[in-house]
Residue, then its C-alpha position, 0 to 999 in steps of 0.5 A: x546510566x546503567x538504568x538507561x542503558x538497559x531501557x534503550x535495549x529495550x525499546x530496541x528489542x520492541x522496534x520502538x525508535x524515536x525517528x519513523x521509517x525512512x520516507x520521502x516526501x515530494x509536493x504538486x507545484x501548487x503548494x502554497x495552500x493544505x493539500x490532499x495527501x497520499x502516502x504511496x506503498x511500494x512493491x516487494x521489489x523495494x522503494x525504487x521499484x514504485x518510485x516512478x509511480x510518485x509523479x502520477x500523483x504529484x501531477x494530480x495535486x497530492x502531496x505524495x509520501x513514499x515510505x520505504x518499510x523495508x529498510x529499517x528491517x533489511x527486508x529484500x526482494x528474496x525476504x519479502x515474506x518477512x513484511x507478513x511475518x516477522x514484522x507485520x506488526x511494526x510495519x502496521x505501526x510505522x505505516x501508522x506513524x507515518x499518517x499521523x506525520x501527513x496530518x501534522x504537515x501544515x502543506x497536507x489537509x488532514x481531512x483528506x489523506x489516502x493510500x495506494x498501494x502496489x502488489x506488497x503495498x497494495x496489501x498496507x494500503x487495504x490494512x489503512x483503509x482497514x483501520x479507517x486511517x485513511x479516507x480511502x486506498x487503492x491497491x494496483x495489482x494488491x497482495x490479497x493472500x500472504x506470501x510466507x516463502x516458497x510453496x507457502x502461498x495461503x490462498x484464502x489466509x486471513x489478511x487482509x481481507x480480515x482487516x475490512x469491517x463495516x467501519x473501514x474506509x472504502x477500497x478500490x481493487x485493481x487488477x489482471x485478470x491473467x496476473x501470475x503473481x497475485x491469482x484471480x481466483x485467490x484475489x477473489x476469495x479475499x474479496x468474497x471474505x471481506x463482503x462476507x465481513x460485512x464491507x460493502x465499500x470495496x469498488x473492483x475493476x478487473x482489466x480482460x487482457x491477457x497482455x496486463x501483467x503483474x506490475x504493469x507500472x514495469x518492464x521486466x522480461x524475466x519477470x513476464x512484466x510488461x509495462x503498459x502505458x494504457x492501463x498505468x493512465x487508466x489505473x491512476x485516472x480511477x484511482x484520482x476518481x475514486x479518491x476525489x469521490x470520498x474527499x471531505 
């Protein structure tokens, strides 16, 4: 018992639980046959704050998988910074886990699974598509420097730009122009980085107006969110696009 006691500690120490992170798991009305799936990352605003977002994609026919990879670590909007540091590496495995679950759904083709992500997902979309875990990701206003705390943003760090190579998956790239929170010109170094690594499956669009905010899937005065119905419709129609251009 003593033996026992002392290996369950010590697959806890690791992160290592029988159960995956707490996820959620909604089907389009037509589900009698395998469908695509997506598994949908949300914001550092937590779970809720991409929530709605689970709708657009049912509507198009996925089933949608939304895995709350905060949770299990007690990250919070004000700990945010934790998801590139001191989890980083669990969160890549039960984001991975999490996939391998989609291909085991018999309501899920496993030929054809994709990734969208939202600012903090955006980043967890691009490490999927990265490892070529999926047949291609989305990232909607993507995290594409770490945020390690106040006055400890890296524009030009190492992810996840680095997790693109020539064998990953492709990736559509999707944001303002003026957005405040994830800079352009940091943006653009990632994207410049990962070309430079020899991906050359990145498709980015760019919307001009300066009343496109950071999280345009939002209202949040505080935050200097808007939300824009326009650009919500005409992200997820090229993303449905694009996804459906890399379906098997």
């Amino acid at each position: 018992m003593k033996i026992f006691f002392t290996f369950f500690l010590l697959l806890i120490s690791l992160g290592i639980t029988a159960e995956p992170i707490p996820y959620s798991i909604e089907f389009p009305e037509d589900s009698n046959k395998p469908l695509p799936g997506v598994i949908l990352l949300h914001t550092s605003g937590g779970k809720y704050s991409t929530y709605n977002m689970t709708s657009f994609y049912r509507k198009k026919g996925y089933v949608v998988y939304m895995p709350d990879f905060f949770q299990r670590h007690g990250i919070t909007p004000k700990t945010r910074y934790k998801t590139w540091t001191t989890y980083k590496e669990e969160i890549k495995k039960e984001l991975e886990e999490i996939v391998e679950l989609m291909k085991k759904n018999p309501n899920v083709d496993p030929n054809n699974i994709f990734a969208v992500g939202f600012s903090n997902g955006g980043y967890w979309a691009t490490y999927l598509a990265g490892k070529g875990l999926v047949n291609a990701a989305a990232s909607h206003f993507g995290v594409w420097n770490e945020f390690l705390g106040r006055g400890r943003t890296r524009c030009g760090s190492d992810d996840p730009a680095d997790f693109l190579n020539p064998t990953s998956s492709p990736v559509l790239a999707l944001h303002p122009k003026y957005d405040r929170v994830q800079r352009l010109e940091c943006v653009e170094k990632g994207w410049d980085r990962a070309k430079s690594n020899g991906f050359d499956k990145l498709e980015i669009h760019i919307y001009p107006e300066k009343a496109v905010t950071h999280a345009w899937h939002t209202e949040n005065r505080k935050k200097n969110y808007r939300y824009n119905q326009v650009v919500l419709d005409d992200s997820t129609e090229r993303t449905d696009n694009f996804f459906r251009q890399h379906m098997k």
